[in-house]
VODO-184435 format. One record per atom (N, C-alpha, C, O): atom name; x, y, z. Coordinates in Angstrom, 3 decimals. Example, Ala and Ser with C-alpha at 12.3 -4.5 7.8 and 13.67 -1.06 7.14 Angstrom:
! VODO-184435
  site         x         y         z
     N    13.190    -5.690     7.800
    CA    12.300    -4.500     7.800
     C    13.200    -3.300     7.800
     O    14.236    -3.319     8.465
     N    12.850    -2.250     7.080
    CA    13.670    -1.060     7.140
     C    12.900     0.030     7.870
     O    13.409     1.138     8.039
This chain:
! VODO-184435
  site         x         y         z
     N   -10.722     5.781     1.439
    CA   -10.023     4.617     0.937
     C    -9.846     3.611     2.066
     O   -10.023     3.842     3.262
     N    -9.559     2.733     1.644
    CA   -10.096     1.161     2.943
     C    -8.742     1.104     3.247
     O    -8.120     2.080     2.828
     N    -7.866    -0.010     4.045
    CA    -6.859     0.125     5.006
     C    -6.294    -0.797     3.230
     O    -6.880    -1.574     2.475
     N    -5.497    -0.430     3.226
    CA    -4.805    -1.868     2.042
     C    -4.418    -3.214     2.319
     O    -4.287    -4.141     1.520
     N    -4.168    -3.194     4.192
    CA    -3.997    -4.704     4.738
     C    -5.302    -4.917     4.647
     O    -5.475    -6.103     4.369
     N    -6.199    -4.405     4.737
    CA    -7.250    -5.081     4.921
     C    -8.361    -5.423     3.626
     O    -9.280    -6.240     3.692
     N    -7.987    -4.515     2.374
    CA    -8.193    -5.002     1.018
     C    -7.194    -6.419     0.832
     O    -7.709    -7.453     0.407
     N    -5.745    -6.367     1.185
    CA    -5.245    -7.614     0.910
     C    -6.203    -8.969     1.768
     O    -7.091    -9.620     1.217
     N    -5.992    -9.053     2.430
    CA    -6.790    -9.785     3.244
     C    -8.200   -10.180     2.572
     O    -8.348   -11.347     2.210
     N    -9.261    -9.231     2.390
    CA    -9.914    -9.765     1.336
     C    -9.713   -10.113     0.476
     O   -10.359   -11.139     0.261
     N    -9.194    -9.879    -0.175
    CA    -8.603   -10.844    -2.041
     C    -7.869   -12.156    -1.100
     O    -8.194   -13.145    -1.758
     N    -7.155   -12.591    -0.054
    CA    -6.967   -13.400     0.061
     C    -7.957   -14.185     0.506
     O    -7.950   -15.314     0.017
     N    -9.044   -13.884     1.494
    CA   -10.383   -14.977     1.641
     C   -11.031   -14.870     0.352
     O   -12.095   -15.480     0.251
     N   -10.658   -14.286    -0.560
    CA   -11.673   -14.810    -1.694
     C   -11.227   -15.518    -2.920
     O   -11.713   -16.281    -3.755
     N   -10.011   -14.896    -2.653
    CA    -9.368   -16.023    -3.509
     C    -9.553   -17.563    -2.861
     O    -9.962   -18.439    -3.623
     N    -9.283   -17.872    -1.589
    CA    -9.657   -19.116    -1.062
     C   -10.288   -19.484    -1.121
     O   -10.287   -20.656    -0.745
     N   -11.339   -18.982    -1.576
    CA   -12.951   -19.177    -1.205
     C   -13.750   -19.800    -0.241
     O   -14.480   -20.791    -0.213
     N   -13.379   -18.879     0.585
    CA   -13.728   -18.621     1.876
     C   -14.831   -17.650     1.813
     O   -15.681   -17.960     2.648
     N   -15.127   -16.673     1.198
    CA   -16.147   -15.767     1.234
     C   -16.564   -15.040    -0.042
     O   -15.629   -14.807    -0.808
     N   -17.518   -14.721    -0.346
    CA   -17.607   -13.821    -1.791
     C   -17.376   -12.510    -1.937
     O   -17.182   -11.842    -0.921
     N   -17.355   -11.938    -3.135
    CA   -16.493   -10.955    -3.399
     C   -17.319    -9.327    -3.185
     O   -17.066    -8.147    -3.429
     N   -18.010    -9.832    -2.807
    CA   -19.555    -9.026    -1.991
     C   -19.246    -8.722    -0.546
     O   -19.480    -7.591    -0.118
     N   -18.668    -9.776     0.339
    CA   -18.751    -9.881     1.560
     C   -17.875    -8.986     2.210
     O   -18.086    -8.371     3.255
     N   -16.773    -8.971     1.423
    CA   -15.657    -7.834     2.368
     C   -16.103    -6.367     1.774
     O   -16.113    -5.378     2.508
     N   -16.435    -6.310     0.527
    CA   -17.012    -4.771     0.961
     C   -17.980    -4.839     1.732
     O   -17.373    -4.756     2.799
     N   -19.150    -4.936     2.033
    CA   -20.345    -5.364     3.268
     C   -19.586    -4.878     4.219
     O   -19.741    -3.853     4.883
     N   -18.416    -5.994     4.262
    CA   -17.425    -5.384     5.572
     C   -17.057    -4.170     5.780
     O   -17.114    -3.401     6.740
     N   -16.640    -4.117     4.639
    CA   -15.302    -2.644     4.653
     C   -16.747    -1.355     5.048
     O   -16.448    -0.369     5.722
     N   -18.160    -1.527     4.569
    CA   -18.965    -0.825     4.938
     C   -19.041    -0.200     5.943
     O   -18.769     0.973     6.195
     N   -19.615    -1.413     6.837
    CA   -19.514    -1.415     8.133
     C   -18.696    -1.202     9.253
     O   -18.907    -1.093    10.461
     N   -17.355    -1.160     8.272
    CA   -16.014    -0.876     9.049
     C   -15.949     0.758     9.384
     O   -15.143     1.087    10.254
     N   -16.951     2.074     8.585
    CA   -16.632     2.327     8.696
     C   -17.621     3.490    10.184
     O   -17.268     4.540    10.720
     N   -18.580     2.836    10.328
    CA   -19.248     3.047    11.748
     C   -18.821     2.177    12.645
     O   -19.699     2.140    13.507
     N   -17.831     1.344    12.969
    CA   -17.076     0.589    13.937
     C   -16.314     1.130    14.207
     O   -15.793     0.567    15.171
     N   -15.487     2.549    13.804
    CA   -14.226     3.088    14.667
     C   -12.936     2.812    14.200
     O   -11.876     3.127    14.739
     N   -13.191     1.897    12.638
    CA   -11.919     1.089    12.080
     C   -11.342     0.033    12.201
     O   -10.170    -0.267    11.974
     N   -12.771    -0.947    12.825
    CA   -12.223    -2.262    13.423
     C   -11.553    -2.608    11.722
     O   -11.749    -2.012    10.663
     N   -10.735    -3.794    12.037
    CA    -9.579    -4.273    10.976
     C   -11.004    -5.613    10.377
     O   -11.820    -6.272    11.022
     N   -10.761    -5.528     9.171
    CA   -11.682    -6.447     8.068
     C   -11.596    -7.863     9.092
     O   -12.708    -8.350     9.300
     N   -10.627    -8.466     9.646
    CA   -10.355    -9.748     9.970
     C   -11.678    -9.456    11.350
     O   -12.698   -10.101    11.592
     N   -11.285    -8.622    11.812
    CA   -12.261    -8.827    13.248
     C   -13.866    -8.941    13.096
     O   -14.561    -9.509    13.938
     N   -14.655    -8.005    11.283
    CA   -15.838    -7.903    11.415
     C   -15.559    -9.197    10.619
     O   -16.729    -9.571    10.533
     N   -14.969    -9.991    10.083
    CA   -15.837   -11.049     9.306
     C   -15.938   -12.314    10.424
     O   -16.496   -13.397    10.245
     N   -15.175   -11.809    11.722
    CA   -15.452   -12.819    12.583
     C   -16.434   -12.767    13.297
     O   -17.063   -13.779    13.607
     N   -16.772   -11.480    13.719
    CA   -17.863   -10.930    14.371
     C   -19.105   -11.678    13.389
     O   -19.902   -12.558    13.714
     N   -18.976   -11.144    12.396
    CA   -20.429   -11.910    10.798
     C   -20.170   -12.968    11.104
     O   -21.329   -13.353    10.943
     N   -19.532   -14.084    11.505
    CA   -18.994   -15.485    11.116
     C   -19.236   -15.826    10.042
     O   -19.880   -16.794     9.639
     N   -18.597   -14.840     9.393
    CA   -18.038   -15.503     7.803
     C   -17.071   -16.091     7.933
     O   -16.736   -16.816     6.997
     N   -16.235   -16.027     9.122
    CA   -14.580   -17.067     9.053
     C   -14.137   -17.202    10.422
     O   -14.010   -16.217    11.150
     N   -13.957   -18.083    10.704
    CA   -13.747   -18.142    12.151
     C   -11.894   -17.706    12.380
     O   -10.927   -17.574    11.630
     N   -12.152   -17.601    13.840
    CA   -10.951   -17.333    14.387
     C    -9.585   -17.756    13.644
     O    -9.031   -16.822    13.064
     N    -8.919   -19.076    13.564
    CA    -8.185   -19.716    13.779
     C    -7.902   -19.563    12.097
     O    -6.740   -19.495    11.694
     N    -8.864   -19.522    11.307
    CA    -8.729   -18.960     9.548
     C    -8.139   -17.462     9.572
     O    -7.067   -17.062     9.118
     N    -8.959   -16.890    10.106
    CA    -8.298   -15.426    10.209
     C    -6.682   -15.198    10.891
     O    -5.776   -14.366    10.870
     N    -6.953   -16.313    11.396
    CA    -5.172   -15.925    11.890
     C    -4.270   -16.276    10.436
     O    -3.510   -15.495     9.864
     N    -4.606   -17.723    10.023
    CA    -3.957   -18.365     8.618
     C    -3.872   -17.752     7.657
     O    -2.917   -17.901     6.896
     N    -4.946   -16.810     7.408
    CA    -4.750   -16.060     6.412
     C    -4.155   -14.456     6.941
     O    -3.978   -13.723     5.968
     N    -3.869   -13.886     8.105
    CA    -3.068   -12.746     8.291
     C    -1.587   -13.524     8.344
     O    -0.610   -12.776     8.351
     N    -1.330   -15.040     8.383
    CA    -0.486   -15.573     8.304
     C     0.313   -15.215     7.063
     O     1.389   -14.629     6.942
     N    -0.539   -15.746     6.162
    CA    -0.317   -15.504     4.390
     C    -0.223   -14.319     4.228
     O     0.570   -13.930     3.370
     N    -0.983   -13.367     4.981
    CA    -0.536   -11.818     3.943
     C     0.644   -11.373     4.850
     O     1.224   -10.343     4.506
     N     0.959   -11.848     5.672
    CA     2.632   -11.573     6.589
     C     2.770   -11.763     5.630
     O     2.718   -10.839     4.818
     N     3.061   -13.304     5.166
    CA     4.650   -13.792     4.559
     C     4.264   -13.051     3.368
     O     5.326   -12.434     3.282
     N     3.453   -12.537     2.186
    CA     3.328   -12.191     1.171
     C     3.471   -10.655     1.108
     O     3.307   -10.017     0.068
     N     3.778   -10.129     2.263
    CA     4.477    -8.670     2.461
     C     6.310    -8.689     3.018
     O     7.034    -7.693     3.009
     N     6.645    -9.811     3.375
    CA     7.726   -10.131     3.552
     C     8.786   -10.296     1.854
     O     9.999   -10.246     1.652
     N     7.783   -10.468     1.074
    CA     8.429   -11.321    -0.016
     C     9.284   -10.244    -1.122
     O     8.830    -9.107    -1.241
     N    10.288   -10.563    -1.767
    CA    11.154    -9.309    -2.267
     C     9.792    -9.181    -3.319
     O     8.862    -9.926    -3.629
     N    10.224    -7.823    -3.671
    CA     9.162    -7.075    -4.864
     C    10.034    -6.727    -5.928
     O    11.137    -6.205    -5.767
     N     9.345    -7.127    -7.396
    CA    10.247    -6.747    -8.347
     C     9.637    -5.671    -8.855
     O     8.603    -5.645    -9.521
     N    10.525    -4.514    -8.412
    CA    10.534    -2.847    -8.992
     C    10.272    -2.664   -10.347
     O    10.285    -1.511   -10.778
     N     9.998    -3.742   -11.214
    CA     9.411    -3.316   -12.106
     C     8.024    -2.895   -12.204
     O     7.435    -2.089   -12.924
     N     7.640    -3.767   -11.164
    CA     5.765    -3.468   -11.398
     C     5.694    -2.677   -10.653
     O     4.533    -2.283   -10.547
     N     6.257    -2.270   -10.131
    CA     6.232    -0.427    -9.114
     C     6.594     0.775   -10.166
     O     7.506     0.641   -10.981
     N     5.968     1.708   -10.094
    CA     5.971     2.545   -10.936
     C     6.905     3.194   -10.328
     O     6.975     3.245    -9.100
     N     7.850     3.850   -11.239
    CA     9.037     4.103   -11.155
     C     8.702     5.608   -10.259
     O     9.466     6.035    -9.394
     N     7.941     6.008   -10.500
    CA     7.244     7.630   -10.035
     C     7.492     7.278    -8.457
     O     8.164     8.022    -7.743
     N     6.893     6.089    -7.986
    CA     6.616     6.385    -6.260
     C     7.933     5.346    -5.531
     O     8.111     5.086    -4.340
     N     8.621     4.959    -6.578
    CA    10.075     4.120    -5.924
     C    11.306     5.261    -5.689
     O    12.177     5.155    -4.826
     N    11.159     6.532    -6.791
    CA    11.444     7.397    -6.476
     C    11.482     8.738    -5.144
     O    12.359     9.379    -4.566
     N     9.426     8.630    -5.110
    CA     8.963     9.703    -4.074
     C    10.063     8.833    -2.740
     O    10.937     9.407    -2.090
     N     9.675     7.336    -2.626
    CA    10.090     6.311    -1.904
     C    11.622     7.142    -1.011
     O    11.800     7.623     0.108
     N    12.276     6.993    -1.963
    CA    13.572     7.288    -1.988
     C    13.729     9.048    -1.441
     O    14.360     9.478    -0.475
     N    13.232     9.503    -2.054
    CA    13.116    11.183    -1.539
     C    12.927    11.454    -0.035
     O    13.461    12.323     0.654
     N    11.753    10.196     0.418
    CA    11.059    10.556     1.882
     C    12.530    10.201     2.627
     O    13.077    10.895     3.483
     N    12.972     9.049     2.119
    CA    13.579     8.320     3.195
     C    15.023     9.858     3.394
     O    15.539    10.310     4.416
     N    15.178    10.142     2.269
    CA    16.271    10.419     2.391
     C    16.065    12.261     2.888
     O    16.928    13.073     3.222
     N    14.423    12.431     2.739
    CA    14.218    13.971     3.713
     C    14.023    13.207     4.487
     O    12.813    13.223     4.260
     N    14.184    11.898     5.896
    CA    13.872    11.662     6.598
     C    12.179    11.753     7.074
     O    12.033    12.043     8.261
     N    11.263    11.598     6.506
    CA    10.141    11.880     6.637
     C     9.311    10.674     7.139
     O     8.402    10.571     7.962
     N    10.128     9.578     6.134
    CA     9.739     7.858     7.064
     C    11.273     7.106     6.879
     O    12.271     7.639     6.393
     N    11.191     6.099     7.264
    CA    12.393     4.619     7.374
     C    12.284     3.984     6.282
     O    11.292     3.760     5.589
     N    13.660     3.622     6.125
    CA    13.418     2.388     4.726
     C    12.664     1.468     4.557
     O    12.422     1.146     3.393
     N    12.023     0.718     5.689
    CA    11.507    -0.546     5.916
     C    10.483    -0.080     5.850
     O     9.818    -0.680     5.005
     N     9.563     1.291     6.639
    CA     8.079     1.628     6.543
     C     7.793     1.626     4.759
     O     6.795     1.190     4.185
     N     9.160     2.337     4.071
    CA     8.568     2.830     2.603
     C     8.759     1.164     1.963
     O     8.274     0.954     0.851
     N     9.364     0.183     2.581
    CA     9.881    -0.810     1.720
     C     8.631    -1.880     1.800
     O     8.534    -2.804     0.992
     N     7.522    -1.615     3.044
    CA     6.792    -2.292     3.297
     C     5.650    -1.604     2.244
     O     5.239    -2.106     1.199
     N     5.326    -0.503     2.747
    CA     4.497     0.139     1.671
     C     4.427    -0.355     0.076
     O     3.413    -0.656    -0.554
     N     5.953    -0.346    -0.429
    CA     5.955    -0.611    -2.022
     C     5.616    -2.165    -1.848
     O     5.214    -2.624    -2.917
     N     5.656    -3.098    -0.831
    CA     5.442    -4.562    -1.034
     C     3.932    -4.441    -1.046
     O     3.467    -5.424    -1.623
     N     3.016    -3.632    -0.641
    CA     1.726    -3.374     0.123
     C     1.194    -3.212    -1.896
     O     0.447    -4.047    -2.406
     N     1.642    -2.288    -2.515
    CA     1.414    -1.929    -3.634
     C     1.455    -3.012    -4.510
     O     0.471    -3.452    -5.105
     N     2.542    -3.424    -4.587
    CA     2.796    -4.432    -5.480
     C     2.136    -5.737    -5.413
     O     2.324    -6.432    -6.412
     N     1.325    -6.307    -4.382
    CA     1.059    -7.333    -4.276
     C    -0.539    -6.705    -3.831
     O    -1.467    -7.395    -3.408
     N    -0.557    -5.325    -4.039
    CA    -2.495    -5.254    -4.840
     C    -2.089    -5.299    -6.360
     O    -2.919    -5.798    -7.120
     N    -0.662    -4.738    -7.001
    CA    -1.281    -4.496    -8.136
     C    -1.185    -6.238    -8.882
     O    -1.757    -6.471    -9.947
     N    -0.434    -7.260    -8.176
    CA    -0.667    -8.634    -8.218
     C    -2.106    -9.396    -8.274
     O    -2.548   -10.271    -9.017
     N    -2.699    -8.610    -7.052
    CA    -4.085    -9.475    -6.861
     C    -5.107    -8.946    -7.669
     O    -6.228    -9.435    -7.533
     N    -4.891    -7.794    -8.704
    CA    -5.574    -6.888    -9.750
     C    -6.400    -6.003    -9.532
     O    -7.310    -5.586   -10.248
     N    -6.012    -5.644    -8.311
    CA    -6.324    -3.915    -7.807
     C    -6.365    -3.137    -8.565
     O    -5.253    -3.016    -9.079
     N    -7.432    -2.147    -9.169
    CA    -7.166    -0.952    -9.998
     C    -8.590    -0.165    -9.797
     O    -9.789    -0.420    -9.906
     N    -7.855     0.811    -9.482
    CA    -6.001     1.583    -9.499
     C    -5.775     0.636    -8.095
     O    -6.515     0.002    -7.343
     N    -4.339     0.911    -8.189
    CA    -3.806     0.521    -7.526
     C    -3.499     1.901    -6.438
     O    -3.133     2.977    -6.912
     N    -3.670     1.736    -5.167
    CA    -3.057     3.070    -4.440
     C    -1.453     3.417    -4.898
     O    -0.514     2.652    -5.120
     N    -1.521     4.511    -4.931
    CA    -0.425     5.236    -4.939
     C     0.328     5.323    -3.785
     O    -0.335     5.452    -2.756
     N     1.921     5.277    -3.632
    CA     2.699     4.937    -2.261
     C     2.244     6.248    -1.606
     O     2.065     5.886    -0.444
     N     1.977     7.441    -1.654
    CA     1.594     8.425    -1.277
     C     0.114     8.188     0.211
     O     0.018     8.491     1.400
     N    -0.579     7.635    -0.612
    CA    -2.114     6.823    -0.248
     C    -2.070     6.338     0.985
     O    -2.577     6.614     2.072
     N    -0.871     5.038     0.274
    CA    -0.570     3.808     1.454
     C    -0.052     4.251     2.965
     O    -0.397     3.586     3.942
     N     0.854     5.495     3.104
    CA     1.528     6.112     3.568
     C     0.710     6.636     4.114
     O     0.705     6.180     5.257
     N    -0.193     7.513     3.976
    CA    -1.126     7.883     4.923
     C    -2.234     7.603     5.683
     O    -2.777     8.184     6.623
     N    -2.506     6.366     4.944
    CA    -3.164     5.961     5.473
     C    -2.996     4.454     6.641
     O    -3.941     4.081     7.336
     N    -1.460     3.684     6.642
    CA    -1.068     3.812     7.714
     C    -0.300     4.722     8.550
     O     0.584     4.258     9.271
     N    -0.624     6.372     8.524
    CA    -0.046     7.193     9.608
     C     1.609     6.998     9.439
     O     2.314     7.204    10.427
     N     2.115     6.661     8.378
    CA     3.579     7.042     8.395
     C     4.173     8.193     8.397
     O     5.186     8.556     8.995
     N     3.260     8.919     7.464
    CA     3.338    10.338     6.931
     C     2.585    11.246     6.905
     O     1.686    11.030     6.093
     N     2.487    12.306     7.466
    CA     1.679    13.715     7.251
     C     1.187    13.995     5.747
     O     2.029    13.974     4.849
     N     0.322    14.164     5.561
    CA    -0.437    15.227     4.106
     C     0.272    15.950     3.662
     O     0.504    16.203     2.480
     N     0.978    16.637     5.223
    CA     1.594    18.312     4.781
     C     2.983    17.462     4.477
     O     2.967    16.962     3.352
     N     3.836    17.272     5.023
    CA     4.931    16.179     4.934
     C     4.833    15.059     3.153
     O     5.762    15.011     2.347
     N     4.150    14.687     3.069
    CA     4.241    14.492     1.832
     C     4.226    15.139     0.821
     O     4.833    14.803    -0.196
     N     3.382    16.395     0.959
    CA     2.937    17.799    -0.312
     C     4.532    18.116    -0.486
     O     5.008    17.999    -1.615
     N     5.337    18.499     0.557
    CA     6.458    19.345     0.383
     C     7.698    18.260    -0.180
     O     8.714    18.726    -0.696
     N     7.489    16.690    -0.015
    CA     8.374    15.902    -0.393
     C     7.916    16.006    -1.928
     O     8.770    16.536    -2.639
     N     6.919    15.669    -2.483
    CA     6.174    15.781    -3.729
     C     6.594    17.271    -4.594
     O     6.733    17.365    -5.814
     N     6.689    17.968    -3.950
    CA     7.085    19.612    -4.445
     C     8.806    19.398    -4.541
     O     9.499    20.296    -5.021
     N     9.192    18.581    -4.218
    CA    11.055    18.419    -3.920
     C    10.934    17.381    -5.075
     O    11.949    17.448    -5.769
     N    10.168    16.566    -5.471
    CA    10.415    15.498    -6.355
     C    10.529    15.913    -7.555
     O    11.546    15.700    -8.215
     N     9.236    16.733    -8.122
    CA     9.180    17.710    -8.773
     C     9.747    18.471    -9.189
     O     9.334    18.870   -10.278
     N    11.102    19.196    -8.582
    CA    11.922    19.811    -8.898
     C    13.376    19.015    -9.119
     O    14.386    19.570    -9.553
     N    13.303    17.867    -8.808
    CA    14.341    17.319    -9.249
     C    14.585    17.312   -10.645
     O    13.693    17.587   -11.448
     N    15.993    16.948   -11.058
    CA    16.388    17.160   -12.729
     C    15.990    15.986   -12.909
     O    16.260    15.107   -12.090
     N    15.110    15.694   -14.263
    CA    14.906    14.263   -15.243
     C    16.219    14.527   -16.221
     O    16.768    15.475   -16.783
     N    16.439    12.510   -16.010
    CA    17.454    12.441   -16.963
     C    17.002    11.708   -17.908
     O    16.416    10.688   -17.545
     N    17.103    11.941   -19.222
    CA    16.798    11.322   -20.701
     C    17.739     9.560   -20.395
     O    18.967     9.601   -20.466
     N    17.265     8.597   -20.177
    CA    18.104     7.348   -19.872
     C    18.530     7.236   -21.679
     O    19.116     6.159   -21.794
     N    18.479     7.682   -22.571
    CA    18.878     7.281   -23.630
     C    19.856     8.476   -23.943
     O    20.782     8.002   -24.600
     N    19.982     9.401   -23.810
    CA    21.111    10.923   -24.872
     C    21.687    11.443   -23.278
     O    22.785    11.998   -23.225
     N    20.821    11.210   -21.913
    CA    21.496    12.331   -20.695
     C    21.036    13.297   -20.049
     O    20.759    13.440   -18.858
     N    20.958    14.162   -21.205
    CA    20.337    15.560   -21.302
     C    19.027    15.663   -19.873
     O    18.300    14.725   -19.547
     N    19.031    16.637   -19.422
    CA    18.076    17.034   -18.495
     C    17.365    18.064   -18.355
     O    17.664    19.108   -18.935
     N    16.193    17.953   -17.485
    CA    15.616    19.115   -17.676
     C    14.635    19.174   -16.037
     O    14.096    18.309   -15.347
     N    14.779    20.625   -15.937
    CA    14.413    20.915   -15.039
     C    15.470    21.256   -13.686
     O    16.642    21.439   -14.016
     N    15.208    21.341   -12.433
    CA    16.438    22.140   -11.658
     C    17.205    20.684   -10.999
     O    16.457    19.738   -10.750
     N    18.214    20.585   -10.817
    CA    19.048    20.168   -10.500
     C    18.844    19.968    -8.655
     O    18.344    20.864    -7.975
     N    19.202    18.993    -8.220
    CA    19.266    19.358    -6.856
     C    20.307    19.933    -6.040
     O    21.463    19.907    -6.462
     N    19.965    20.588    -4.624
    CA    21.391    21.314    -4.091
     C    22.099    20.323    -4.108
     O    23.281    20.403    -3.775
């Protein structure tokens, strides 16, 4: 799976049209016998976009990861896991808060699937595999509550 800053980043040069929708996978190709150079560096290397664009547009996907996210278009499943990590200490509020902005603004630019916060998480190195399996196995056992009658099912937490 490709870096998700660096899928954002493409949907943003192409939405600009700055490059076609061909070009950053090409990239992301090639990205992956480069060692993981970041999408912005090979399309400069290609001069598909020069310097001073590539900054403008890591400009734009700052501020568009800065921006509040409405938890509705986050699936309630990984605002939850979200909440579990932080609170087994496994990552920080801000790593998981950046992550769900990371999600939400692929599933904006019409990413699908959209990564799962699980995904995002590992693949910027926030979180272990093993570290997530056992948060995921804790989520799992939490009690569901019926939001309409109460009633629950499944184990309760300590």
């Amino acid at each position: 799976m490709a870096n998700p800053n660096d899928l954002l980043l493409g949907q943003l040069a192409i939405r600009a049209g700055l490059i076609t929708p061909a070009q950053p996978r090409e990239c992301l190709g090639l990205q992956e016998g480069s060692n993981g150079k970041p999408l912005g560096v090979i399309l400069v290397q290609k001069a598909l976009v020069g310097d001073e664009v590539i900054h403008e547009l890591l400009e734009m996907q700052y501020q568009l990861l800065l921006e509040p996210v409405e938890f509705t278009k986050i699936q309630k499943r990984d605002a939850l896991l979200g909440k579990i990590l932080v609170h087994e200490k496994a990552v920080g509020d801000e790593s998981i808060a950046q992550a769900l902005r990371i999600q939400a603004q692929m599933y904006e630019l019409g990413f699908d699937p959209v990564p799962r916060l699980g995904e995002i998480l590992i693949k910027r190195g926030l979180v272990t595999e093993e570290a997530l399996k056992r948060v995921l196995s804790l989520q799992e056992e939490r009690a569901r509550v019926c939001p309409h009658c109460g009633s629950t099912q499944g184990r309760r937490p300590p």
